[in-house]
C-alpha positions as CSV (number, residue, x, y, z in Angstrom):
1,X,17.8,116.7,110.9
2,X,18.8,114.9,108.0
3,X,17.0,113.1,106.0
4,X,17.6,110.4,102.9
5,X,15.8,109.5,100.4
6,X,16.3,107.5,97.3
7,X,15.7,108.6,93.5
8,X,15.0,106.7,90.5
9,X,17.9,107.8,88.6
10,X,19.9,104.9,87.4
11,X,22.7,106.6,85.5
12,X,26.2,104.9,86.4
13,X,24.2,102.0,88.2
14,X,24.6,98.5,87.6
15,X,21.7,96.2,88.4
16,X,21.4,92.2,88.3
17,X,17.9,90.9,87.3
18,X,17.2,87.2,88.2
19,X,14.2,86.0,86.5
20,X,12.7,82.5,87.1
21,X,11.7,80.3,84.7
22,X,8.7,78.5,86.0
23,X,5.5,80.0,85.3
24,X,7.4,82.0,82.5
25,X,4.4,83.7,81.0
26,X,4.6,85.2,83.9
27,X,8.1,85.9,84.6
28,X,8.5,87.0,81.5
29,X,6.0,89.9,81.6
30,X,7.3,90.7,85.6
31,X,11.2,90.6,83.6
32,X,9.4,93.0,80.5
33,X,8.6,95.5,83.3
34,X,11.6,95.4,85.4
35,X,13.3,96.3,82.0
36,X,11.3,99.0,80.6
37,X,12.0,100.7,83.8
38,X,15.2,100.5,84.1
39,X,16.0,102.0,80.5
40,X,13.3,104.4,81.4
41,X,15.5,105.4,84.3
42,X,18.5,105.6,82.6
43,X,20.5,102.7,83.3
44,X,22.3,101.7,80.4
45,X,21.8,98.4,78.8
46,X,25.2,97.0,79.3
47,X,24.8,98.3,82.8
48,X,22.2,95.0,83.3
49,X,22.7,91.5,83.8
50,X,19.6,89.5,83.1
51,X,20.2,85.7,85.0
52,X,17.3,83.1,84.2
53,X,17.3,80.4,86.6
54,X,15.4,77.2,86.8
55,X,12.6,78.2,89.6
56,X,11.9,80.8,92.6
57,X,13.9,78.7,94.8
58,X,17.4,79.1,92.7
59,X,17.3,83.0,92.9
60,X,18.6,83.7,96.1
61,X,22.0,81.5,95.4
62,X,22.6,83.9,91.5
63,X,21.4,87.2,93.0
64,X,24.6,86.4,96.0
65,X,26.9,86.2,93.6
66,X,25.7,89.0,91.3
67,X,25.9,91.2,94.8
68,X,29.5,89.6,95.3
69,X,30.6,90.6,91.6
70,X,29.6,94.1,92.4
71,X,26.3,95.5,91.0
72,X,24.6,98.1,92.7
73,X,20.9,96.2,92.9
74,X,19.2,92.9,92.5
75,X,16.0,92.7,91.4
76,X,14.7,89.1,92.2
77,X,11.5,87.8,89.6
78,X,9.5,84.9,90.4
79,X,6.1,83.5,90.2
80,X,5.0,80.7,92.7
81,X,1.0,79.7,92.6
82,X,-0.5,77.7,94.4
83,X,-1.5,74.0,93.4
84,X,-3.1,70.9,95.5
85,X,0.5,70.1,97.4
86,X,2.3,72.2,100.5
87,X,4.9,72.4,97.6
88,X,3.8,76.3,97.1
89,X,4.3,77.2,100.7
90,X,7.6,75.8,100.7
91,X,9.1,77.2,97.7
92,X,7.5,80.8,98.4
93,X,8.7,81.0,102.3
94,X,12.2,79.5,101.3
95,X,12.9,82.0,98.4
96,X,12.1,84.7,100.5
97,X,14.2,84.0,103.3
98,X,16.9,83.2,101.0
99,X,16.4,86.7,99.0
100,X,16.3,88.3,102.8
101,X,19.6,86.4,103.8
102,X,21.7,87.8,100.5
103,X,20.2,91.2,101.2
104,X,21.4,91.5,104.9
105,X,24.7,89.1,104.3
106,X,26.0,91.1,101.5
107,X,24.5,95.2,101.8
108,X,23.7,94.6,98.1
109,X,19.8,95.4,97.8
110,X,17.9,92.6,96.5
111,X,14.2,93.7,95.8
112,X,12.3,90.9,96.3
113,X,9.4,90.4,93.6
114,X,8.1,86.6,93.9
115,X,4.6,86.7,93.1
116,X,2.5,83.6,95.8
117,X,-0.7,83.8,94.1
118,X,-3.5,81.4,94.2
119,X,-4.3,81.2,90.9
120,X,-2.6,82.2,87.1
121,X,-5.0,85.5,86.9
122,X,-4.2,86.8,90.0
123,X,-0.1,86.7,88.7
124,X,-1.0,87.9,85.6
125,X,-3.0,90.8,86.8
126,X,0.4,91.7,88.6
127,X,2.7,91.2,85.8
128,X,1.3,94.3,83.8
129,X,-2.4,93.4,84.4
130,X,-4.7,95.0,86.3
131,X,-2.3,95.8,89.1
132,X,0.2,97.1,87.3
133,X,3.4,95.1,86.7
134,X,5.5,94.4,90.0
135,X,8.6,94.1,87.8
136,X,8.9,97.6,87.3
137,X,7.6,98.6,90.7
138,X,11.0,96.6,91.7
139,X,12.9,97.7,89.5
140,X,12.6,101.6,90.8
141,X,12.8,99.9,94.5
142,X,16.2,98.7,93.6
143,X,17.3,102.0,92.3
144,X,15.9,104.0,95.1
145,X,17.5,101.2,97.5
146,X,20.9,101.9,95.5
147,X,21.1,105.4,96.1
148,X,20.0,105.1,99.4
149,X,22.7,103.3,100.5
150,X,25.4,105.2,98.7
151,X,23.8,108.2,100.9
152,X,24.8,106.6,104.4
153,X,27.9,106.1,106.3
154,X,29.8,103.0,105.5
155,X,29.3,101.1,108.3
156,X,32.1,100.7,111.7
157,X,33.4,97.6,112.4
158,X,32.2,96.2,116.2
């Protein structure tokens, strides 16, 4: 039997971070995480791109092209909370599926991290609050993601 697993190692990696603006305090602390971890993991600094974009719903369109121009990982930051209009369920649903769709179109991991939350506390209890802060937790899912890949068969053309 074999079995694969990821590590957290991210010497020789290169990893895109795309970070949305809106609801910055926020995005910000998610991006502060994501960071820390991957120094803290050994990925060099010149080894990360860090690509702000204007909202959640711009992300999926830079993390294809960082996955086109070759890093390793994507680590996708956002922060959508809900207000009084559908707006919320739109943006959240759409940036998802569009993080999903560069994940399977290109084989390039893209760790999604786009917080829907109902309110500004329950974000900011995720973006190094009382729940930790997602952007690191994503940060290690990209690497471990990364190596896993590198540990499978390229795939055979159908």
């Amino acid at each position: 039997m074999k079995v694969v697993r990821g590590e957290a190692d991210g010497t020789g990696l290169r990893v895109g971070i795309v970070v949305a603006r809106f609801n910055e305090i926020v995005t910000t602390a998610l991006l502060d995480g994501a960071v820390r971890a991957l120094a803290q993991a050994g990925v060099a600094d010149v080894d990360v791109t860090v690509v702000w974009v204007p909202g959640a719903f711009e992300i999926a369109t830079v993390a294809r092209r960082l996955a086109l121009a070759g890093v390793d990982a994507v680590v996708c930051l956002g922060a959508v909370i809900r207000g009084e209009t559908a707006h919320f369920d739109l943006v959240a649903n759409e940036a998802a599926r569009g993080i999903a769709d560069v994940n399977r179109e290109t084989g390039v991991p893209c760790i999604f991290e786009v917080l829907a939350t109902e309110d500004l506390a329950q974000a900011q209890a995720r973006a190094g609050g009382a729940h930790g802060n997602k952007g690191w937790e994503a940060a290690m899912a990209a690497l471990e993601m990364a190596h896993v890949l590198r540990s499978l068969p390229e795939p055979v053309a159908r």
